[in-house]
N, C-alpha and C positions, 0 to 999 in steps of 0.2 A: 526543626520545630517539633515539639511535640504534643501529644493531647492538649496539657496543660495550657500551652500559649494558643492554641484554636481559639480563630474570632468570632466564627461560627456557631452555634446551638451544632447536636447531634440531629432534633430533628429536622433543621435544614439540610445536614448530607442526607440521611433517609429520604426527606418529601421530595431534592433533587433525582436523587437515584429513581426513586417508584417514581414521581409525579411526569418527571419526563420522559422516563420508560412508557409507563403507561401511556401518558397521552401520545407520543407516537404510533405506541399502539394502536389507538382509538382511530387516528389520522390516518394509517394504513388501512385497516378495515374500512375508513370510509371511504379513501380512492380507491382500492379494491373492488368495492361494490359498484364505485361508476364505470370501474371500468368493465365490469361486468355486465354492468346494463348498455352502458351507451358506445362499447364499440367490440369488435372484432374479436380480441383479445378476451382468453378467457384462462384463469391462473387452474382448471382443473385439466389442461392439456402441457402435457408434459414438457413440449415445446417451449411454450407461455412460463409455466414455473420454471424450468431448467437453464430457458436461454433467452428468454423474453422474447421470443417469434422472433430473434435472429434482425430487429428492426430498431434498433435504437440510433438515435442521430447520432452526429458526432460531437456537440457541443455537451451534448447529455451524459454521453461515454466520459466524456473531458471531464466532468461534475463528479462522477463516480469514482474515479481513477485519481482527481484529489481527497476526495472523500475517503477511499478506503486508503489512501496513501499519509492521509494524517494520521498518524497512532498519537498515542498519550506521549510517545517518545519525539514526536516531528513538535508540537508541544514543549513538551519539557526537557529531553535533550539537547533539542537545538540553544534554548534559553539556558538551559548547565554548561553550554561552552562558551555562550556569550560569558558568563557569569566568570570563567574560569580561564579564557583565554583573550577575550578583549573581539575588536570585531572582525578577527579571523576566524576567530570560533560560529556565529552564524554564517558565515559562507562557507565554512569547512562542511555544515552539514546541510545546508542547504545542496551545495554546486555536487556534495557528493553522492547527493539523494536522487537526482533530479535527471542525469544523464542515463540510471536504469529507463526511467519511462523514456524517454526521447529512443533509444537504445530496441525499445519492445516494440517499438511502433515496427521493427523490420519482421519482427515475431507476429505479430498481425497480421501482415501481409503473406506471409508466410504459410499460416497453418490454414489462411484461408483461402490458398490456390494448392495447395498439397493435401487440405482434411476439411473440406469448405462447411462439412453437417457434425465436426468433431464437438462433443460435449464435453472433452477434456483434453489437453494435451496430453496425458497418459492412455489413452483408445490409440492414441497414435502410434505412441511407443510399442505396446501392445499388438497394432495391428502389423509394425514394419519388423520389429526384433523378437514377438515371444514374449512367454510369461518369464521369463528370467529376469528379462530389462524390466518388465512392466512393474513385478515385487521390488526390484532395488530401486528405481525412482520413484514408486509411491513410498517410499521412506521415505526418503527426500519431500516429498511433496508435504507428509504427513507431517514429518519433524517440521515443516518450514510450518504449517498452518498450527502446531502447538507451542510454537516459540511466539509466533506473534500473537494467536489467544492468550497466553503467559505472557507478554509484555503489556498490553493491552489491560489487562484486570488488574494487574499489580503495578504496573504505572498510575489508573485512576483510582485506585483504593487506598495507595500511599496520598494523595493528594487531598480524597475526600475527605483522610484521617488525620490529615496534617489541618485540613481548613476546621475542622465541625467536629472533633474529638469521636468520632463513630467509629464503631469495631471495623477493626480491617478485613478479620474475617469476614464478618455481618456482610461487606458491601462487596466482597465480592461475589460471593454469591448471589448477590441483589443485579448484581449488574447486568448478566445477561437475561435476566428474564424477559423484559421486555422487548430484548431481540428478536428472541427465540419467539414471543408471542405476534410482532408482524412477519417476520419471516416465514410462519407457516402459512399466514394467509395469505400473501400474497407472490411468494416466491423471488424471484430477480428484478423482476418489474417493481416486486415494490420496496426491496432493499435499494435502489437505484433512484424511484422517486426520492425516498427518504435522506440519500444521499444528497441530494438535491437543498431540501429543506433545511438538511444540516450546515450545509455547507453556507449556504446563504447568512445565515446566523453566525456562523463561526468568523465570515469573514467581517460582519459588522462588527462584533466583540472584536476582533482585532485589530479594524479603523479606531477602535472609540479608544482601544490601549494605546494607541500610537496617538491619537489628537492630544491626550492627557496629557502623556511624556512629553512633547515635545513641542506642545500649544497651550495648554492652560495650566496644568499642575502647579502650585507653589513649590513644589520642592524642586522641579526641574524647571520644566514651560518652554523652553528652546533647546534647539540644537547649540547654540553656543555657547549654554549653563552648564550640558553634556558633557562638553567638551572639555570643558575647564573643569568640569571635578571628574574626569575620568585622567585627566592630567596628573592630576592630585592623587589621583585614587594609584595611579603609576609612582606616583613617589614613597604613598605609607605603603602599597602591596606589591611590591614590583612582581611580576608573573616572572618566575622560573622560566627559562627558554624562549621567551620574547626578546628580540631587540628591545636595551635597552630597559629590558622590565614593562615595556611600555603595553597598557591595552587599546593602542590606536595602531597597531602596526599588524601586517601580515607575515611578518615574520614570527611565527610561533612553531615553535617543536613541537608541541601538545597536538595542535590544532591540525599540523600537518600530518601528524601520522594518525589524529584522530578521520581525519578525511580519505585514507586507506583505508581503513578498518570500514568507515562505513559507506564507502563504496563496493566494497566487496560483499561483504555483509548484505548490503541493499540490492545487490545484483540477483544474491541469492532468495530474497523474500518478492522479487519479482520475478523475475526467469522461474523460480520453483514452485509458484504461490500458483494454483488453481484458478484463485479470485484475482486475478490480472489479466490471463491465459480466456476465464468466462466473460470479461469486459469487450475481448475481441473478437469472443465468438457470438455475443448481443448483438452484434449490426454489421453491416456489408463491407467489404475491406476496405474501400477506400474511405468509408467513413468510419472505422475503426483505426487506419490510419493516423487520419484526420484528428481523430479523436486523442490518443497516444503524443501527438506531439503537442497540440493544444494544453491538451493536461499537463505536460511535461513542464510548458511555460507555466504556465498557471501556478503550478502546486509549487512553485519556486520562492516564491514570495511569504507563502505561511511561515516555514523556518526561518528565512532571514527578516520577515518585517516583524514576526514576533520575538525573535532571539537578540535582533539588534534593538528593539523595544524592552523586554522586559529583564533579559539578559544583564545588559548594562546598566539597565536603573537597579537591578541587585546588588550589582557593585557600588553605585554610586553614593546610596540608600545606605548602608553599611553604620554609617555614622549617625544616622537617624533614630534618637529613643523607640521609636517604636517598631522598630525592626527585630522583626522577634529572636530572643536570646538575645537582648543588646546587653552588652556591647560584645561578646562570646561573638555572635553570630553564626553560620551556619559552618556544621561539621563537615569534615568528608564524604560519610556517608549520607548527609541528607543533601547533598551535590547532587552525589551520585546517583542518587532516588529520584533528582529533576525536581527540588523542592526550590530553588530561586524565584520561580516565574509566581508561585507563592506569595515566598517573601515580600517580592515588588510590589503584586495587586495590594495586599493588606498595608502596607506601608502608602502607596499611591491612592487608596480610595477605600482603606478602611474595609466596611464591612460588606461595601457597593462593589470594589475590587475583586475580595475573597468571593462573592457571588460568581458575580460574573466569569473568573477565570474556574469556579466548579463548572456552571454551563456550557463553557468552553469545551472543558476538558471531557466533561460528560456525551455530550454531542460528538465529540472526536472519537472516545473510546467505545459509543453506540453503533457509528457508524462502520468503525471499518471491520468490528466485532460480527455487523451485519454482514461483510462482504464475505469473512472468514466461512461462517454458517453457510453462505449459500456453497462457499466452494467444496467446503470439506462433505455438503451434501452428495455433491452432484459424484464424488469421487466414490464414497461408498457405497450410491446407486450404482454408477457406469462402469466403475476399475472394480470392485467386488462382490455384489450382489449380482448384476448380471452376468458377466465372465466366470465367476468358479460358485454361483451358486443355482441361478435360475435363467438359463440361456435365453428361456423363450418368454420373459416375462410380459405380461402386461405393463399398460402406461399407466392402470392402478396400484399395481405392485410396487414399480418405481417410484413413483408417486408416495406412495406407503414409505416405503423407506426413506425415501428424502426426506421426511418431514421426522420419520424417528431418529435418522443422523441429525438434524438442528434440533434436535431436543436433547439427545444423546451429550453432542461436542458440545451445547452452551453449558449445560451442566456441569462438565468435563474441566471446561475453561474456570468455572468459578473454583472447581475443589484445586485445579492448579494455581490459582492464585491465593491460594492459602497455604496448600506448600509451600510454594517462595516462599511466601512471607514468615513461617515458621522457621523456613533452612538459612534467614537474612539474606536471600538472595534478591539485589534490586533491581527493576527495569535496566538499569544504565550498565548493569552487569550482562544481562540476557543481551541485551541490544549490540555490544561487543563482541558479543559470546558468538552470537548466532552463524558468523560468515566461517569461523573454526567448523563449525560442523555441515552446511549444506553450501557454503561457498562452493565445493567441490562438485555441487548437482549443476554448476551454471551451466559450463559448456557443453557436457555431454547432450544436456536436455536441449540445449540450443540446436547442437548441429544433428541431432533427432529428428526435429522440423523441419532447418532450415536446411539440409547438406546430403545430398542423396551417396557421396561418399564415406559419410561417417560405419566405422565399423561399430557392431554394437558389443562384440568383445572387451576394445578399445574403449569404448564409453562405460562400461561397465567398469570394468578395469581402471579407468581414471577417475571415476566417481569414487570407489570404495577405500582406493590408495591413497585419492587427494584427503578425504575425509581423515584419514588414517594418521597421515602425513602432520595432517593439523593439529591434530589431535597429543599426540606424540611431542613435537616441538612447541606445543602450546606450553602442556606443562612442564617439560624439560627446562625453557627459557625461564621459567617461573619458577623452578627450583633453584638454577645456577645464580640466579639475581639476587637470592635470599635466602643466600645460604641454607640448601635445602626444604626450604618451609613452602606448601603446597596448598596454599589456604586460597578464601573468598577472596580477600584481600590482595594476596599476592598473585592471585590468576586473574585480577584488574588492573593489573598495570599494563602500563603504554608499550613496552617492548613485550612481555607476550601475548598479547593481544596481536599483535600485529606481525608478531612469527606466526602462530596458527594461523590467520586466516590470508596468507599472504601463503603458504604454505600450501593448504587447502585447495585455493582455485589455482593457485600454479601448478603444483603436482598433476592434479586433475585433465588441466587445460592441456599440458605437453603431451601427456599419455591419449589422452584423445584424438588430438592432433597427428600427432607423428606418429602412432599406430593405424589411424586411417588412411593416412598418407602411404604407409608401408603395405597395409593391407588392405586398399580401399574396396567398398560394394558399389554397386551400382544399379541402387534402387527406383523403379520408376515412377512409385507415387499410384498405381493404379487403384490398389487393396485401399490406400487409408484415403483415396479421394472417394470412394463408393460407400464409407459409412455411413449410415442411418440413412443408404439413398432410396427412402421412398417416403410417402404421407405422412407425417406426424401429428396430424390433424386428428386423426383416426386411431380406435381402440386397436392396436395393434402392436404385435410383439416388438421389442425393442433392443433384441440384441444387433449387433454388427450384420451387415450384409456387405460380405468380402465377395469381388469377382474370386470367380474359380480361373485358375492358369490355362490360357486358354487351350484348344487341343491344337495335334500335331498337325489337324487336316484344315484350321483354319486358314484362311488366308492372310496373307497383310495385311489386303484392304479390309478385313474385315479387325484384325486385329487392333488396325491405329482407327477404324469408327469406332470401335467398344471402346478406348483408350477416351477419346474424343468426349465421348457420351459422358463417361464419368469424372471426366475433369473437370467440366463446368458446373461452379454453384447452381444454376440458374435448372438444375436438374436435379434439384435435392433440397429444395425448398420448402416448406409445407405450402400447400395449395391456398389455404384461410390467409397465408402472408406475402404470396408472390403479388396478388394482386395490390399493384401501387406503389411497387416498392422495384427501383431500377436495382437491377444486378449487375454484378461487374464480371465482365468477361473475363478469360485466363490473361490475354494481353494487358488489359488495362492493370490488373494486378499485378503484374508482372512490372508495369510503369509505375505505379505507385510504391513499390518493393524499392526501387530506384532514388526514387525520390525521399522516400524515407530513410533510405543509408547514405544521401548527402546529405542532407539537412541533419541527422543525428550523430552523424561523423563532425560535422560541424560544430554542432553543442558541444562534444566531447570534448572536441580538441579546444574550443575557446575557454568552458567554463575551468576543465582542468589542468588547461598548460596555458594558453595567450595571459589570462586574465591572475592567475597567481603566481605564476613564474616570477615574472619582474617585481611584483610586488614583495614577493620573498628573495628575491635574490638582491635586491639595493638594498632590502632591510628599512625600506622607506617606512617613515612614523609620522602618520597623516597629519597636517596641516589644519586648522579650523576650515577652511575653505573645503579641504576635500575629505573632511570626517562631512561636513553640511552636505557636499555632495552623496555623500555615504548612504546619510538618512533620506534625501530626496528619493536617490532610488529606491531605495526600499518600500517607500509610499509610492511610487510610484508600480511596482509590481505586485505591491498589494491589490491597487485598484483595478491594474490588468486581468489579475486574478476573478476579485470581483465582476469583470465583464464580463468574461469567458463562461464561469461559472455561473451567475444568476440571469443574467440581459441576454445572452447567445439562447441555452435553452428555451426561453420564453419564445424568442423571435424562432427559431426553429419550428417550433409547435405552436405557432399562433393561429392555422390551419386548424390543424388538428382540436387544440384550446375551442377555437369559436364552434367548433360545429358540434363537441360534447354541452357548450353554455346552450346552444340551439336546441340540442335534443332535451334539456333538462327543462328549458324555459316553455318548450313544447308538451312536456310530461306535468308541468305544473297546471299548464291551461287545459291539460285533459286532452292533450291533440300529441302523443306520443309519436314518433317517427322512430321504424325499429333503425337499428343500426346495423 
């Protein structure tokens, strides 16, 4: 699509961008404020902005963690391979999205019995291996957080320029403003409300996409219309590398090595992502936990109820006058841009469609935009600003800076989504891109946390090789396929994509592994379980407080008390947040660490081997019966989704809810009750 065929006005993209920017804004400033007045919590303690008092439920965590885990690409990618591969392509990125979070939840459990007051998993690194590990994984960290700000602006700017003819540049620069503007006010607390908000809408917008398709729409209205013109649609387009050509089968070559690519890929924008890592250190392990795998199910359903929804009505649609470029229809490159899901809305609902999927998309691209901003804050507060520039800062200082890094990176994100767009580099290109370069940060940083034998040589060492590795074979594979030629183009296809970053975490992961193994440490956890262990409540410096090794004359019993002391969270809490709030002992941690590597062992091995194995290996081409069972599901974990996310949070804080309506309904009759 281009300008020209936009169903939209320009200033529908513009009044989209500001008007719901802004009003979010508006919306944060005024939960902000209540929360200011009527409880506990206050965003000018570092605490409160940094980690949001370390007290968020777990349904709420669950809310966040799909929220920032929707980008413009969970959106529109997932819908470019329905579009391109039939409906193995939504499960390809669905199932290969979905097993990072299930996967984190061991990473939860983890940082928060080895680093219980850590404001970043890089303090950890830092505190266990030295400034050497700590510079080469904030690359890592930093590359992951500017890839997914650059997918992010340049996914929603292509969309907004494809609906409403608006400068691409124009919006992306438009785009973060309004993050940037709740985010300083109210910090995690209130990027995670907002989360909250978003998501609730997102997931209505994508009931009403699915009622259309496959309940009222004239053009489709059933599953069994689906079916029959994607039958058809297998006979004029037969898919390259599908059984049979067919788009009802999960047999697809595309689809299957697209689901490497972005499980790897995706390992690394979670494992390396800050804003995942700050999700766990918001609230108490087991309900961070708790939270990780809830989300995990949850957020499963976005890509495949909207991919199997709009994905395949692009296909079917194809034939319809008013699909834009008809009868041409859509190029490679506007595929690749995630311009389908598009195509569908304007075709299915005209100019009500094209709305609503900007809304969508806007709200996806606001939200996890917001998660980006708080992590890459809290990084250049804790990993730079305090460690190599002002040891002994205040929690105004910090304060100061966090809020100059989200003004800083939103800024930052919109001029890079102008490069793309200048250098024709599209989302679908970065989204592949991304696990070639920071795939190689997964394990090291994992077994950082979780592995008290990991050598930090070895992890350094496999991080900088696997990278290297990927990199290397990425474009060698892409030269030899094309005869020589090293372009945008030819560094998107399917086989070097999937050299590099198969490459990447593999290189990476061996050298980690088997040089720990060869030369293992044997680290005790003592140094990075006594970070920031004292008041946070209080104007107080904020650098690291490492025990000192203890002396020669101590004793043992006196050495496993100190040991003792600083291993439990429940001694590094801020005082304004303990009260009320149960803590988990090192034991129970240590049982819920368990419990979340069966349970995510579990997901793994279903979503990636039980469940498409056979389906690819018989080459099976669904049946009308079990394409209808297809779509059942899929509504059916849309609405899962929907509980988790809007109905759990509610009932979690319904306590909490009644006694802020109390104290306001008190402040109206003039009979204020402090809080």
């Amino acid at each position: 699509m281009s300008s020209d065929t936009a169903i939209l006005s320009q200033g529908v993209g513009y009044a989209v961008v500001l008007g719901i920017g802004f009003f979010f804004t508006f919306l944060m400033i005024g939960i902000t404020w209540i929360q200011e007045r009527y409880t506990k919590f206050k965003s000018s303690n570092i605490a409160e902005f940094a980690s949001a008092s370390h007290s968020v439920k777990p349904a709420l965590i669950a809310t966040a963690i799909c929220s920032s885990w929707t980008w413009a690409a969970t959106l529109l990618t997932s819908t470019a391979q329905g579009y391109k591969n039939g409906i193995a392509g939504p499960y390809s990125y669905a199932a290969g999205a979905t097993v990072q979070i299930l996967l984190f939840a061991m990473n939860a459990a983890k940082i928060k019995l080895n680093a219980p007051k850590a404001h970043t998993f890089l303090e950890v690194i830092r505190v266990r291996w030295g400034k050497a590990a700590h510079i080469v994984f904030m690359f890592y960290a930093l590359a992951t957080c500017l890839l997914v700000s650059a997918m992010l602006v340049t996914g929603g700017s292509a969309t907004v320029t494809d609906l409403t003819g608006a400068s691409t540049p124009g919006i992306c620069m438009l785009i973060p403003l309004g993050v940037i503007c709740y985010v300083l006010v109210g910090g995690l607390r209130a990027s995670i409300v907002s989360d909250y908000v978003h998501t609730a809408v997102l997931f209505a917008i994508i009931m009403a996409f699915q009622y259309t398709v496959f309940a009222t729409s004239d053009k489709i209205g059933s599953p069994t219309k689906m079916y029959n013109m994607l039958v058809d649609a297998g006979n004029r387009w037969p898919v390259e590398g599908n059984a049979e050509g067919s788009y009802l089968t999960f047999r697809s070559k595309s689809a299957m090595i697209f689901m490497v690519i972005n499980l790897i890929g995706n390992m690394g924008t979670v494992f390396n992502d800050q804003a995942y890592w700050q999700r766990a250190v918001a609230s108490q392990p087991s309900t961070a936990v708790k939270g990780y795998l809830l989300g995990g199910s949850a957020w499963m359903g976005i890509p495949l109820g909207m991919a199997a929804t709009m994905g395949l009505s692009a296909v079917v649609l194809k034939t319809d006058p008013s699909y834009p470029n008809y009868p041409e229809g859509l190029t490679p490159a506007q595929v690749g841009a995630g311009l389908p899901a598009a195509a569908a809305a304007q075709v299915l609902l005209q100019e009500g469609g094209a709305a609503l999927l900007l809304v969508l998309l806007f709200l996806a691209v606001t939200s996890a935009a917001s998660a980006e901003l708080c992590a890459v804050s809290t990084v250049f507060s804790y990993d730079i600003f305090v460690p190599y520039f002002r040891p002994h800062a205040t929690e105004r200082q910090v304060l100061f800076v966090d809020r100059c890094a989200i003004v800083a990176w939103g800024l930052f994100s919109g001029v890079l989504g102008v490069a793309f767009y200048y250098a024709g580099i599209s989302m679908g290109w970065l989204y592949e891109f991304m696990g070639v370069i920071i795939g190689a940060g997964v394990i090291p940083i994992a077994t950082a946390i979780m592995w008290h034998k990991a050598n930090k040589w070895a992890a350094m060492t496999g991080a900088i090789g696997g990278t290297s590795s990927g990199i290397i074979g990425w474009l060698v594979c892409a030269s030899a396929l094309n005869g020589g030629v090293v372009s945008i183009e030819t560094t998107f296809q399917d086989y070097p994509m999937l050299t590099g970053n198969i490459l990447s975490f593999c290189v990476s992961g061996l050298i980690t592994v088997f040089g720990s193994l060869i030369w293992p440490e044997n680290y005790d956890w003592v140094e990075t379980r006594a970070l920031h262990a004292y008041n946070e409540a209080t104007e107080e410096t904020v650098a690291p407080v490492v025990n000192e090794t203890p002396s020669a004359t101590a004793s043992t019993s006196e050495v496993a008390a100190e040991k003792e002391k600083v291993s439990s969270p429940a001694d590094t809490l801020p005082a304004d947040v303990t009260e009320g709030v149960e803590v988990d002992s090192p034991e129970h941690i240590r049982k819920t660490f368990k419990i979340a590597t069966v349970l995510a062992t579990f997901g793994f091995v279903a979503l990636l081997i039980l469940i498409p194995l056979p389906l690819v290996g018989t080459s099976y081409i669904s049946t009308l019966s079990g394409f209808t069972a297809y779509v059942v599901i899929t509504m059916i974990w849309i609405w899962w989704g929907a509980f988790v996310c809007v109905i759990l949070p509610l009932w979690e804080y319904r306590h909490s809810l009644a006694e802020i309506f109390g104290h306001m309904w008190a402040d109206i009759r003039g009979k204020r009750v402090e809080a």
